[in-house]
N, C-alpha and C positions, 0 to 999 in steps of 0.2 A: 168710126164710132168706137165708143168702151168696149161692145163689145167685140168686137174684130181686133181691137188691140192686146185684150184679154187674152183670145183667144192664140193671136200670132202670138205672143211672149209665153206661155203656160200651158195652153194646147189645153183649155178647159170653153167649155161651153155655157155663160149664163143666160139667163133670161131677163127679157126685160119689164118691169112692173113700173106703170105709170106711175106718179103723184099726185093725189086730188089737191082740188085747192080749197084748203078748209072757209075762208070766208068769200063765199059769191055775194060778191055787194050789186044793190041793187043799182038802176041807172039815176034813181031818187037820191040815194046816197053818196054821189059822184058830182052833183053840179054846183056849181059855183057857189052858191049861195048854201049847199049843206058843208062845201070842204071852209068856208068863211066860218061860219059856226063852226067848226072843228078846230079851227086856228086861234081863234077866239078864246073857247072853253082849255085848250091847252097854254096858252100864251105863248103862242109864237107869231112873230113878226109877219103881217099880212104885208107891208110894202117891201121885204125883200124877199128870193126865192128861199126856200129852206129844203136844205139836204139831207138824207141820212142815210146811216147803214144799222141793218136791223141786225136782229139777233143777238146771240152771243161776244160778245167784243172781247177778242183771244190775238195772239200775235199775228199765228197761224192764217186767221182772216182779216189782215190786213189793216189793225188798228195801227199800228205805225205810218204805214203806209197813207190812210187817210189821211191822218193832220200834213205829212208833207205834201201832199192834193190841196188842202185848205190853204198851207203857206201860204202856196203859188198863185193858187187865188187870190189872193190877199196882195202878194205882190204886184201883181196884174190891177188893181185898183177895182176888183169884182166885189159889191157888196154881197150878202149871204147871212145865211145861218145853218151851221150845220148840224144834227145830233146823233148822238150815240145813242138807239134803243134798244134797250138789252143789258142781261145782266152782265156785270164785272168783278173780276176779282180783285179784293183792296190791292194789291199790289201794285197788277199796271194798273190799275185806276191814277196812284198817286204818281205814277210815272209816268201816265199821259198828262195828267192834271201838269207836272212841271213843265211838260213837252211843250203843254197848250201856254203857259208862261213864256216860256224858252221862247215859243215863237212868234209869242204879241197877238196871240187869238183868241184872247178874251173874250173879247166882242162878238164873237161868232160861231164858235165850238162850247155844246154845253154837253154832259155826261150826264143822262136820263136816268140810266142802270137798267132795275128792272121794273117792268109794270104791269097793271092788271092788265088782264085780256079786253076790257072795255077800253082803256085806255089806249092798248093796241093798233085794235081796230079804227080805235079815232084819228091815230097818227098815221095810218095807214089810207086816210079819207082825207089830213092834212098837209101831210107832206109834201113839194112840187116832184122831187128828183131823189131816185136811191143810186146809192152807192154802195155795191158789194164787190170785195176786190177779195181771192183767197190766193193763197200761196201754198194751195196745193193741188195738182194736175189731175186729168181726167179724172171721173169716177165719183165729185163730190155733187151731190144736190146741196140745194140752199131752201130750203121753207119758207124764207126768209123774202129770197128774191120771189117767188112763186106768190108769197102773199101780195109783194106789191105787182108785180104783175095783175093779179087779182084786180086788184081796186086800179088797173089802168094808168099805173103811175108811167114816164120815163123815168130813164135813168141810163148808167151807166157799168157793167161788171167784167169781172173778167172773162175771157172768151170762153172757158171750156165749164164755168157755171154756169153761163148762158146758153151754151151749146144742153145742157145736161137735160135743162129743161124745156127745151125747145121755144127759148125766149123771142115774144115777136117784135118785129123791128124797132120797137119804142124804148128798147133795152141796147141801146151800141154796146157793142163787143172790145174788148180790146184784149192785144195778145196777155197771154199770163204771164209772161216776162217782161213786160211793159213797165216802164219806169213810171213814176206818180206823174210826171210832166205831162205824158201820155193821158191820163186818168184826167187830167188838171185842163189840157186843150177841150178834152170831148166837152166837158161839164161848160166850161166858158163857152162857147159852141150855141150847147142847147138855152142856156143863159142868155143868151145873146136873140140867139132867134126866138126865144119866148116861146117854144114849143112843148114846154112843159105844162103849160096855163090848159092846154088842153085835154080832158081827158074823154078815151075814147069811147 
């Protein structure tokens, strides 16, 4: 664990403090017919799965990384939709936006930014599959991944975010070294077997 690795490197002793999960949705707000109305009222595509990675969209958590996951989907003849929820800085905004050109993902990668907390929680009731991938080792929580966990989503993150939070099996793991191909098999995977359509 962090803390045993803390403690072998530094010889310091932390403690560990849960993370609540700010929204408990109800089993009301989870069925089929409320996450249709959520797809709906946001406009996203009800006949393909749609992906995303929440949060802050920073290098550090894997926004490059994403759209080359999207490629390979793409390559692979996987239809989708994938988003970005969370704020961005104009920067890479306009350098993912070229990335999303560059790589003929128009059709399928849209940049949300940021949005109100209703809105949030709506995409957190419509979305099929999250993807959180960071590129940086033990130690970090995602609030992020915790919220979809929350509303019962699958998905996909990297291993030791997943680890962080004691993500249950609906969240596959993959190593943090894991190339996007990696990230790109799980997703096709769950895609495939439609086990995302269910939530627990």
């Amino acid at each position: 664990t962090s803390r045993a690795v803390l403690h072998d490197l530094y010889g310091i002793n932390v403690s560990y403090f849960p993370v609540a999960m700010p929204y408990p949705f109800e089993q009301s707000e989870l069925t089929p017919q409320a996450r249709l109305q959520a797809k709906l009222a946001l406009g996203i595509a009800v006949s393909r799965p749609c992906i995303a990675s929440f949060g802050e969209v920073h290098m550090m958590k894997g926004a490059k990384q994403c759209l080359f996951v999207m490629k390979e989907l793409v390559d692979w003849g996987i239809d989708f939709q994938f988003l970005f929820v969370g704020p961005v800085d104009q920067s890479l905004g306009n350098e993912l936006r070229e990335r999303i050109e560059r790589y003929g993902l128009q059709e399928h990668v849209v940049i949300k930014g940021s949005v109100s907390e209703a809105d949030y929680i709506q995409h957190l009731q419509a979305v099929d599959i999250v993807l959180q991938i960071r590129q940086i080792p033990f130690g970090q929580v995602s609030g992020a991944l915790l919220d979809a966990v929350s509303a019962g989503m699958h998905g996909v993150a990297s291993e030791n975010l997943a680890r962080s939070i004691e993500a249950p099996a609906l969240i596959r793991r993959v190593n943090d070294k894991a190339p996007p191909t990696t990230y790109a098999e799980q997703l096709a995977e769950m895609i495939a077997a439609k086990s995302h359509k269910d939530r627990p």
